[in-house]
N, C-alpha and C positions, 0 to 999 in steps of 0.2 A: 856969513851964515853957513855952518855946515850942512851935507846933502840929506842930512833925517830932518832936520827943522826946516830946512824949507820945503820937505814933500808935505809934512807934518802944517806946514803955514798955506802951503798950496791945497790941500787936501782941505781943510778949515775955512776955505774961502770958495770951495766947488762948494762942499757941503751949505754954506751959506745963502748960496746963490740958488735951493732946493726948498730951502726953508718957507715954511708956512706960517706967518705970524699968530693966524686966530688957533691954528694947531699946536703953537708951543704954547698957547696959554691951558690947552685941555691938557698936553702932556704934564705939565708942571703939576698940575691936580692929583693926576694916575701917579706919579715918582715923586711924594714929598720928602723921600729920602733925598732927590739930589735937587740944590740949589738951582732956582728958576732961572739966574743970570746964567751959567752953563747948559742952558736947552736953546739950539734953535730952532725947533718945531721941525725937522723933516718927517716927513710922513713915511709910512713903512713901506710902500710900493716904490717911492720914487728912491730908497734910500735900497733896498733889494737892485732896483735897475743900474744905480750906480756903483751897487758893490761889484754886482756882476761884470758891466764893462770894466770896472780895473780889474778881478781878477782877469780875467781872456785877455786885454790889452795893456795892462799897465804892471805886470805882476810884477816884477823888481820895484816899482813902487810902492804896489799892496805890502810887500813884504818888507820894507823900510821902516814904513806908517808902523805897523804891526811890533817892530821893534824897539821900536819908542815906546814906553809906556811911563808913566802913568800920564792919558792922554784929558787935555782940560775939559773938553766937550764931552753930553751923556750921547749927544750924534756919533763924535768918534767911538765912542766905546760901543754904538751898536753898528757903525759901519765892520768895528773890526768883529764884533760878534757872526756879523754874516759874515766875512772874509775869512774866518776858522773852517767853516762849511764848505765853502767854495774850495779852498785850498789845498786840506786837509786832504790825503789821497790813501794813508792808511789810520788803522787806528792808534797806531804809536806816535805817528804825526801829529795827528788831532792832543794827545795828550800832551805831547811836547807846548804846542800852542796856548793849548786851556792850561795847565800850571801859572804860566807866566800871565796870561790872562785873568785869570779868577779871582786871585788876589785881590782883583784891582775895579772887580764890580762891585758897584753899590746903591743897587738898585732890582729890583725884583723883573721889570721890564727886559733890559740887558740881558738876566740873568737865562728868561724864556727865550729870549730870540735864539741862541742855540741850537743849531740843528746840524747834525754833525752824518750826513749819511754814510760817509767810513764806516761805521761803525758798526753798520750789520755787516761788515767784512769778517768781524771776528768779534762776535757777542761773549764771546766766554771770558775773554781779555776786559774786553765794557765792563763786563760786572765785577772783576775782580778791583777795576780803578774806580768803578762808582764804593765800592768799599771804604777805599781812601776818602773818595771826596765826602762821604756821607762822616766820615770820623776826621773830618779836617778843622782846622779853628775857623777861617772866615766863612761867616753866615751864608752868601749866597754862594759859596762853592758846594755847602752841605746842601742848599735849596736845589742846587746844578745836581747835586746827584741823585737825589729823588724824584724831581723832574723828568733825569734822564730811564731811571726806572720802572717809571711811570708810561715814560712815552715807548720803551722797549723792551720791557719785560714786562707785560701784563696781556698779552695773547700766547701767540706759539710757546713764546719761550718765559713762562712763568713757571716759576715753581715756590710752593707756598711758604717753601723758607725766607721768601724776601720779604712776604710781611713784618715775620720778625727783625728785618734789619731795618725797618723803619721805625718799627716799635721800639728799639733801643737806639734811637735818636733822643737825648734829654736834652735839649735847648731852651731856652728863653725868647728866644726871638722870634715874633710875629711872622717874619715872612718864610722859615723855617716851617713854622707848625700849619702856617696856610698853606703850603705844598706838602706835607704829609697828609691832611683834612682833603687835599685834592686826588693824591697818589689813592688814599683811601675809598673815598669815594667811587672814583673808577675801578677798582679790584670789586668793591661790592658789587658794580654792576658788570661788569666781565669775568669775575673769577668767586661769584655769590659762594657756594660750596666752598670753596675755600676761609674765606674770607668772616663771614658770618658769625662762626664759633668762634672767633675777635673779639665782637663785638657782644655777643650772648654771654660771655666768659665774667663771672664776679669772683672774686674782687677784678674790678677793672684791668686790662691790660696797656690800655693806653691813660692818660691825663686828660681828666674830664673835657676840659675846650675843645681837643684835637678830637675823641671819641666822639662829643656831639658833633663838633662841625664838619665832621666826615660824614656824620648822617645825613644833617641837612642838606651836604653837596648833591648826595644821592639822593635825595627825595627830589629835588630840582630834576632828575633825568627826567626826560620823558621816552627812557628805554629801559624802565622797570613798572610792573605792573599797581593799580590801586590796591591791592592787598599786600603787594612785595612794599611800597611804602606806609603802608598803616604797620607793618611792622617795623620797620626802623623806627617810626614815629615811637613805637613801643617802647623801644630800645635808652629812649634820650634816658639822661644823669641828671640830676642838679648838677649843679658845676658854680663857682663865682668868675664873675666877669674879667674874663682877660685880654 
């Protein structure tokens, strides 16, 4: 057995021994993208505590695991998910990592666990490779960069042009247009002035599903006022069921 397959077989049988049986039956529900025989139910705190001690003590291991891909477990793909975070020490690093990584997620879960804190090392770099990722072929790399646009450009560092790089996102894929419907939502309620004349704008600027279900996300806030959503409410399209 060579040294990646058996970190890769040892690592498979820590994670195992984490696992929550009544938990992977609720995960399996949340991720019907990935096959229920590859979940063993680790729970996200206990699966964070063990990313943690391998990176601090086991990191020529982590980084073994991590080069192996495509790994059989949806546990491995979110162990290595937090292990990009951990690791990661700039933001050219973190890209190096998430390329060879992103390809290889398939699951919308996965996709969120990402958290890359590099990355406000140099935000002007972030958004130029959330570019890429938002114009790449695999679905949840596109879902990774609006996510990441979401999660760090929409305070300090927003500017109104990036709505339009969501808006010229044309996919088909559900869990694509569920994180623009998300990314959307929170811009209405942090960046409203901005954001608004989007959605006021006829003919449509977005595709009806994603237009409405950006409203409803934001009528859900309970950080917008009863009259800021009787307008959105306004706002809804007909649309057909997608």
């Amino acid at each position: 057995m060579s040294t990646q397959k058996g970190t890769s077989r040892r690592l498979q049988d820590e994670l195992a021994a984490l696992a929550d049986p009544a938990y992977r039956e609720f995960q399996a529900k949340l991720v019907p993208t990935v096959e229920p025989a590859r979940i063993l139910g680790v729970r996200t705190p206990a699966l964070r505590h063990f990313a943690r001690e391998l990176a601090r003590s086991r990191q020529a291991e982590a980084r073994a695991f991590m080069a192996r891909l495509p790994h059989a477990l949806y546990d491995e793909n979110n162990l290595h998910a937090e292990l990009i975070g951990l690791l990661a020490k700039t933001p050219s690093e973190a890209f190096e990592l998430l390329d060879a990584f992103l390809p290889h997620v398939d699951n919308w879960a996965t996709c969120d666990l990402i958290r890359v804190p590099a990355f406000k090392r140099d935000l002007p770099a972030v958004l130029e490779k959330i570019r890429d990722w938002t114009s790449a072929a695999p679905e949840y790399t596109v879902r990774f960069g609006v996510v990441q646009l979401m999660t760090l450009f929409l305070d300090d560092a927003f500017d109104p042009a990036h709505l339009r790089l969501v808006a010229d996102i044309h996919r088909p894929e559900y869990y694509v247009n569920m994180a623009r419907a998300w990314y959307y939502s929170f811009a209405l309620i942090k960046q409203p002035a901005a954001t608004l004349p989007l959605f006021e704008a006829r003919p449509l600027v977005l595709d009806a599903w994603t237009h409405n279900k950006s409203l409803q996300k934001a009528r859900e806030s309970r950080r917008i006022t009863p009259e800021q959503k009787a307008h959105l409410q306004s706002l809804k399209v007909p649309h057909e069921r997608k």
